[in-house]
C-alpha positions in Angstrom: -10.5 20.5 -1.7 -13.9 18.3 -2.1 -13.8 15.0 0.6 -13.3 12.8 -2.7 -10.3 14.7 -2.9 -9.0 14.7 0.4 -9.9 10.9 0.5 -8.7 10.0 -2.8 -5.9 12.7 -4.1 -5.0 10.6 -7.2 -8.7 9.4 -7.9 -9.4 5.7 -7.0 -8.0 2.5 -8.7 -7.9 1.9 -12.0 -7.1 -1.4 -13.1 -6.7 -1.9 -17.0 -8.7 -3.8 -18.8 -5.7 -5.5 -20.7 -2.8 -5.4 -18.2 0.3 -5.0 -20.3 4.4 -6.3 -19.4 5.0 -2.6 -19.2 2.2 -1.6 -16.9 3.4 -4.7 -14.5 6.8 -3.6 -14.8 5.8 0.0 -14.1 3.8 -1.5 -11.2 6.6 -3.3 -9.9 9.0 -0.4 -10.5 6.9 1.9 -8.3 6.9 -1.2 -5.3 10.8 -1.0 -5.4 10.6 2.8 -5.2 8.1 3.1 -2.5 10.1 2.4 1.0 12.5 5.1 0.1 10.7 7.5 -1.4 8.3 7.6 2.0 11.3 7.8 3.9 12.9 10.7 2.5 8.9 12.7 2.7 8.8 11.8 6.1 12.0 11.8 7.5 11.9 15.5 8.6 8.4 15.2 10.3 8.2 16.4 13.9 5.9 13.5 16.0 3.5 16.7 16.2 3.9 16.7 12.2 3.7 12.5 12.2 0.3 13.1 14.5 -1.5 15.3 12.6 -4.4 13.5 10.7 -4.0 14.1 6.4 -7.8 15.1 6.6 -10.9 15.6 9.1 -11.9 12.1 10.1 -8.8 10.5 8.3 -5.8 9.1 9.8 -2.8 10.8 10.9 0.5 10.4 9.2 1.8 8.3 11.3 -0.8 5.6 11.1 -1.1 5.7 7.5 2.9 4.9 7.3 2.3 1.6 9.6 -1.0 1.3 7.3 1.1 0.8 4.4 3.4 -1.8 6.3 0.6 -3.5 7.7 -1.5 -3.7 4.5 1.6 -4.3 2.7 2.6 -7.6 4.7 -1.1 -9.2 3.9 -0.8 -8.8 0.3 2.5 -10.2 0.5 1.3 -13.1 2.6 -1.9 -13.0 0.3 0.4 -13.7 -3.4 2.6 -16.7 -1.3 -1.2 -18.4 -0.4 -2.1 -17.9 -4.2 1.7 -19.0 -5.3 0.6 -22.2 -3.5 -2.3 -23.4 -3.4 -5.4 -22.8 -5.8 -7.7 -20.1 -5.6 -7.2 -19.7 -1.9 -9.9 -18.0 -0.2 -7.4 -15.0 1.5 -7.8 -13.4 5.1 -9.3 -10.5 5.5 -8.6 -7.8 8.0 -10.1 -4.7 9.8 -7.3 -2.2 8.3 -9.4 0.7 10.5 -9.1 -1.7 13.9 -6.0 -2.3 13.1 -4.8 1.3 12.8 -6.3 2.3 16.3 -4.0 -0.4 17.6 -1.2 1.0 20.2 1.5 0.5 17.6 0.0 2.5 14.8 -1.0 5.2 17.0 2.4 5.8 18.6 5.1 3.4 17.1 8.0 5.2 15.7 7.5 5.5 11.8 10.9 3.9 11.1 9.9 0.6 12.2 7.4 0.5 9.6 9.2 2.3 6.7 13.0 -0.1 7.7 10.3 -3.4 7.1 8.4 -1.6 4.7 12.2 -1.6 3.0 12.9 -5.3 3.8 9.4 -6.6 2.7 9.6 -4.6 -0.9 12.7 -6.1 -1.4 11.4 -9.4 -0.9 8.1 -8.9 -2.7 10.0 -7.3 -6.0 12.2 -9.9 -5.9 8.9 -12.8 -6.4 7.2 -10.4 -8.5 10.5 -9.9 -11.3 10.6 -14.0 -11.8 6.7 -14.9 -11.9 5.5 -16.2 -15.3 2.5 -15.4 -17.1 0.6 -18.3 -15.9 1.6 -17.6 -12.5 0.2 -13.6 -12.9 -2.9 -15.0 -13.9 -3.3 -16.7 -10.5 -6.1 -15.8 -8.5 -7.5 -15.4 -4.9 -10.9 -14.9 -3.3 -11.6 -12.0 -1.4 -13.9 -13.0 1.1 -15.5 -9.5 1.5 -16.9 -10.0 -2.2 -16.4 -13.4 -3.1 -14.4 -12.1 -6.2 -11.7 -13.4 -8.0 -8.9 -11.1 -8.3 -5.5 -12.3 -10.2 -2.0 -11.0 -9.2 -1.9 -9.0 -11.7 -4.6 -7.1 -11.1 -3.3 -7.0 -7.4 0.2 -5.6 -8.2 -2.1 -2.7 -9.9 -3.6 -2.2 -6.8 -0.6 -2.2 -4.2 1.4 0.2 -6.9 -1.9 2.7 -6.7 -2.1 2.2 -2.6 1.6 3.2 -2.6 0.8 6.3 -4.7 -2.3 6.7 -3.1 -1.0 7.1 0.7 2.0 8.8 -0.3 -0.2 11.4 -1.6 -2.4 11.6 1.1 1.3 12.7 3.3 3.0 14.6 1.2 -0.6 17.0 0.1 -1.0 17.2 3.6 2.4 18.7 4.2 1.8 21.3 1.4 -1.2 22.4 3.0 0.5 23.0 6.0 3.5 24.4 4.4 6.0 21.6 5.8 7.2 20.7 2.5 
């Protein structure tokens, strides 16, 4: 497999043009499935298995499951700012600082999937009642300075659910665990 590959194993974001009812419900479908569905890849994993890195240079499978959380919770806290106020400028993190931290390094994965659980619940719950107007909301990215709408990032969190799920379960074929 290329890098690109290894980096990006379902290719990289693709957000539509003309976002549909059916690609947010999709989208949103894929957010209520995501907790459980990394629970049951991981849930065999030896902390030898959990500590193994999906690629050279990448992260190992533990840190990309308190990624997810971690990343997860900001866009959460990132659609309540843009529920709220207008066109909030959002907070940025260090997502690769943040995944060297004690906790992501050696935290017990349950922690993250059990609030990962909680949190989707939460999040689906928002996302099923918001209105068209409300979709078309939008937040700065201060990294950019662009505008992205909520629709756009429920695209986005869907593919990072996908995308890191990937990255685990590829990884455990390779090796053979799965």
């Amino acid at each position: 497999m290329t890098l690109e590959e290894l980096k990006y194993p379902i290719g990289r974001t693709n957000i539509p043009e003309n976002i549909t009812k059916k690609n947010i419900e999709d989208w949103i479908s894929i957010l209520e499935r995501f907790p459980q569905e990394l629970e049951f890849l991981t849930k065999n994993l030896s902390d030898n298995q959990l500590d193994t890195p999906y690629r050279e240079g990448g992260w190992t499978i533990r840190q990309v499951v308190h990624h997810c959380y971690d990343s997860h919770h900001n866009s959460y806290t990132r659609f309540k700012w843009t529920l709220t106020e207008d066109n909030p400028i959002i907070k940025a993190y260090y997502e690769e600082r943040w995944a060297e931290l004690q906790d992501a390094k050696s935290a017990p994965i349950f922690l993250s999937i059990d609030a990962l659980k909680a949190l989707h619940s939460k999040w689906v719950y928002l996302l099923r009642d918001l209105k068209d107007a409300e979709l078309e909301k939008t937040f700065i990215h201060p990294s950019d300075n662009k505008k992205v709408h909520l629709k756009e990032s429920i695209c986005i969190y869907a593919w990072h659910s996908k995308h890191h799920f990937a990255h685990i379960e590829e990884l455990m074929i390779r090796n053979g665990w799965k």
